[in-house]
N, C-alpha and C positions, 0 to 999 in steps of 0.2 A: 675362671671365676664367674662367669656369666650366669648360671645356676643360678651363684648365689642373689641375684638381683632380687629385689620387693616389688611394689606395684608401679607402675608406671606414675611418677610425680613430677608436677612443674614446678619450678622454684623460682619465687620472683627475686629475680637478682639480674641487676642491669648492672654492667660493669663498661659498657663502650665510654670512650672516652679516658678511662682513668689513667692515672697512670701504677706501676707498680715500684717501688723504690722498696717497702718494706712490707711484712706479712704483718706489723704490727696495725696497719691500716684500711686490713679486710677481716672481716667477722666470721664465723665459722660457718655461714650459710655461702658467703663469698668463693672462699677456701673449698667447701665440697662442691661445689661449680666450678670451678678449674679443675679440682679432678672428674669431675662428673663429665666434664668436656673434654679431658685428656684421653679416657678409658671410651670415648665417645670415638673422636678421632682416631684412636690408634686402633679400636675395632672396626670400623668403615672402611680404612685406609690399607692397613696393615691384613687384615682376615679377611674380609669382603671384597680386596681390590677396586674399594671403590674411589674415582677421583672425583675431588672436591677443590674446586678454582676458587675456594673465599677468598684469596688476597691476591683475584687478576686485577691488573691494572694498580697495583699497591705495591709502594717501596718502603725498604727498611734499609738506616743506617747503621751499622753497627759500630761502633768507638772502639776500640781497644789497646787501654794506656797498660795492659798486662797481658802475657801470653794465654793462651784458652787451646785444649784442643776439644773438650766439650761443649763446652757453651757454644765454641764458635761454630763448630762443625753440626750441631743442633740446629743453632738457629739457620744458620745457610741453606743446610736440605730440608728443614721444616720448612721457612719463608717459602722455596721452591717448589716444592711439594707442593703447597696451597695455591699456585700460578703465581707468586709476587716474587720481585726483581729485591734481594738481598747486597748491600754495599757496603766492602767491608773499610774499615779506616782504622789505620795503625798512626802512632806517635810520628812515622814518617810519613803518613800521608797528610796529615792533618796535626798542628800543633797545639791543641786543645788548652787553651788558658796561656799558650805563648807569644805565637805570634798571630794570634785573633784570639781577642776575650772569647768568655764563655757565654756570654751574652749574644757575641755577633752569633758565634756557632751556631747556637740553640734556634735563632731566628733566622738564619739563612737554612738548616734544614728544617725547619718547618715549614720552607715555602715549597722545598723539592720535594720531602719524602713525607710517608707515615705515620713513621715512628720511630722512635731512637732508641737504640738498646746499645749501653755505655758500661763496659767492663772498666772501672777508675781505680786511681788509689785512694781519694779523698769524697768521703760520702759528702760529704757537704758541696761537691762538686756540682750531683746529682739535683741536689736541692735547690741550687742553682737555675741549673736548667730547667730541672720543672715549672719554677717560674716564667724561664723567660720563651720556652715552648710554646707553641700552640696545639701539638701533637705528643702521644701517651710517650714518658719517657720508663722505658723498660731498665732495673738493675742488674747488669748480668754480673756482678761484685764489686764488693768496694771495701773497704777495711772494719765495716761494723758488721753488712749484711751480704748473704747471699739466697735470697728468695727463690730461686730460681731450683737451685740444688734442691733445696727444703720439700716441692712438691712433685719433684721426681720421685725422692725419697718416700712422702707418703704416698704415689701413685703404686710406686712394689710393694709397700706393705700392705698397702688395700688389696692388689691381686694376691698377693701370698696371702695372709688371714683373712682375706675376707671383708674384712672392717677393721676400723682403726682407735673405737669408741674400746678404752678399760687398756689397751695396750701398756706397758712400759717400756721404755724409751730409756738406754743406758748410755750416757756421751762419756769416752773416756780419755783423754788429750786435753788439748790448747783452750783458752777459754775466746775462743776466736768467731769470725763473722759466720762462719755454715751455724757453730752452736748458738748464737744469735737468732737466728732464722728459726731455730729449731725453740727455741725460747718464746718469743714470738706469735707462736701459734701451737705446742704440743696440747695443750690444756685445752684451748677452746676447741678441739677436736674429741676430747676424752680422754687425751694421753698423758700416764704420768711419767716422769722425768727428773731421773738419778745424774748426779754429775759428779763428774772426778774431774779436776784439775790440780796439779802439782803448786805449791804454796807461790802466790807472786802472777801465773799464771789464770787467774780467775776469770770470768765471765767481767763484761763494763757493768759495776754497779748497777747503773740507772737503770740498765735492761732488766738486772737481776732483780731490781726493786718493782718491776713493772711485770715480771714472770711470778714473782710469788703472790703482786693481786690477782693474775689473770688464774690464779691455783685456786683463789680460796675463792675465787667467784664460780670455778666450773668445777669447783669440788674435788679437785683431781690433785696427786702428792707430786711433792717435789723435794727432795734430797740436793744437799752439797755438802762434798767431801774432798780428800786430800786421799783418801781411798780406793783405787780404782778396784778391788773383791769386795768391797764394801757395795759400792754404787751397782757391781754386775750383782748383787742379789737378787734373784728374782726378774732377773730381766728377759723380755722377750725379744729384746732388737738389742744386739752392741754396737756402738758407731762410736768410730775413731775417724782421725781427718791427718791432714801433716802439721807435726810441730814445727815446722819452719816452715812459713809462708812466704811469697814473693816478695821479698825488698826487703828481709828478715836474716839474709844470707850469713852476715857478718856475726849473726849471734849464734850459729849452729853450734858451737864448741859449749856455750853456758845451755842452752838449750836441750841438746841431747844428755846431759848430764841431769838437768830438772827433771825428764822426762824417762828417768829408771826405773824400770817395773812397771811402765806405762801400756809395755807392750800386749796387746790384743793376743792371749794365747788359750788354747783346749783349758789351761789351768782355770784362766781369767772365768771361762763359760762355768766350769765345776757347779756354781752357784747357780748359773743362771737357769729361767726356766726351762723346762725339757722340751719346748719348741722352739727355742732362741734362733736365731739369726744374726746373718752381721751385715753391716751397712759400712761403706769407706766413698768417699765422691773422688774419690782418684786425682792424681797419679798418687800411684800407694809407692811407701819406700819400707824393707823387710822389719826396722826397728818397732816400725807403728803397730803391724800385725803380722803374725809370723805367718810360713806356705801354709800350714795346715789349716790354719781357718779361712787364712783368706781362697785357698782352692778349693775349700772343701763345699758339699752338697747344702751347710749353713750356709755359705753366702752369698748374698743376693747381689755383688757389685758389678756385677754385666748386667742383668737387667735393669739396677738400676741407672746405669750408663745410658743405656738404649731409652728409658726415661725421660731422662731430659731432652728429648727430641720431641716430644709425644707433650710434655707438660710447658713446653715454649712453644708449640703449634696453640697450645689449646688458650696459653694467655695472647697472643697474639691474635687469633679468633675471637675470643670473647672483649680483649679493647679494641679492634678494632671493627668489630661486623656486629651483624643482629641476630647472627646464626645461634641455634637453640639446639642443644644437645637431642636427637632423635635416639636413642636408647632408654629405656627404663636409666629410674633413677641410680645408683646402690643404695646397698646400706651401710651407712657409715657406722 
């Protein structure tokens, strides 16, 4: 999609320092600088063969009170990749709010490393730490948000279409923390945003109340329904995610029962636009979406896999370094 790039632009958007916990606290100039850095990176690095040492001599702690094989395996060979020393920390290595507050934590690795990237159960965990931090604390998930997915996700639509401005955006499942993320930030991109959720299963109000101002400020539509051929109307992305999430085990029996007729199928697309696509952040199980779309030449869920490698290099570069994207801008 290189082609497609406009004229070469700079964009004053300092991000060092920050931290990232949610996409509701970057602006849409923000947002196309992490990808703008992502498609930057993963052309250098990935096409060019070129190596870039931005995080020598830099460490990263990574937490993780939940299993990951993306995010973790991302962040490890990205950190690396960019010459910095990645530290991984499981519930057994570290007993995070048990047997050391979260307070000590927060401040004893900010004396060691970089920066903390914290896959939790409890977001307000996270908020915590931000406080008691001196160093950017990164969300690799937590039970409202996962930011981190979200600009994978728009780094493949932007190489597949090109740009992401007029898109629609079909979420069809759990009203859970990826479509948060995706709430978050679809509109101040350009994107409008169809949602199906099963009755009971809804999006957290507050967010919902905060996604239909960011609509009617960037002018862009937002749909919610109990309908999931309703919501694929006209859609050019489907995204489904898992109905059962990690620590959600015990309710898969009421669960997959809510979630009939949920399934992602050739039928579901019928509606949708005749360029559609499907998006899933994996591990995919066959109830969510069936073989045929998710093998099929619509969907995009390898490369968006491979994403996340590419859009957690590029947030870690831009909190942590002064490095400036060397590529033409896109266009968004």
């Amino acid at each position: 999609f290189w082609h497609r790039y406009g004229p070469p632009a700079q964009m004053n958007v300092h991000l060092k320092g920050r931290d990232l916990l949610t996409l509701q606290n970057y602006t849409a100039d923000e947002l196309k600088y992490l990808l703008w850095m992502a498609s930057d990176l993963k052309q250098r690095i990935k096409h060019k063969r070129e190596y870039l040492p931005l995080m020598q001599g830099k460490s990263l702690a990574m937490i993780f009170e939940k299993r990951s094989t993306r995010t973790r395996l991302s962040a490890e060979t990205g950190f690396a990749l960019l010459g910095g020393h990645p530290s991984f920390l499981t519930t057994q290595d570290i007993h995070l709010g048990t047997n050391e507050s979260l307070t000590d934590t927060a401040r004893v690795l900010s004396s060691m490393t970089n920066a903390i990237l914290a896959r939790v159960y409890k977001h307000n965990d996270l908020d915590l730490m931000t406080k008691e931090a001196t160093i950017p604390i990164i969300n690799g998930l937590s039970d409202l948000y996962h930011p981190l997915q979200i600009l994978a996700d728009y780094l493949t639509l932007q190489e597949h279409y090109g740009g992401l401005n007029g898109l629609t955006i079909t979420w069809i499942g759990d009203g859970n923390n990826v479509l948060h993320s995706i709430m978050m930030s679809a509109a101040k991109l350009g994107m409008h945003l169809r949602i199906a959720t099963p009755k009971g299963f809804e999006p957290d109000l507050r967010i919902t109340k905060i996604t239909e101002q960011y609509s009617k400020e960037c002018g862009t539509k937002l749909l919610l329904t109990t309908d999931p051929l309703e919501a694929a109307d006209g859609a050019n992305v489907l995204v489904t995610d898992t109905w059962i999430s990690m620590g959600q085990e015990e309710e898969k029996k009421e669960r997959l029962k809510a979630f009939q007729g949920y399934q992602v199928t050739m039928q579901t697309a019928k509606s949708a636009a005749s360029n559609w696509t499907f998006l899933h952040c994996l591990p995919r199980k066959p109830e969510e979406v069936d073989d045929e779309v998710f093998y099929s030449p619509r969907s995009l869920v390898f490369q968006e896999a491979e994403n996340r490698k590419w859009t957690i290099m590029a947030v870690m570069v831009a909190l942590l370094t002064d490095y400036s994207p060397q590529l033409q801008k896109p266009t968004f």
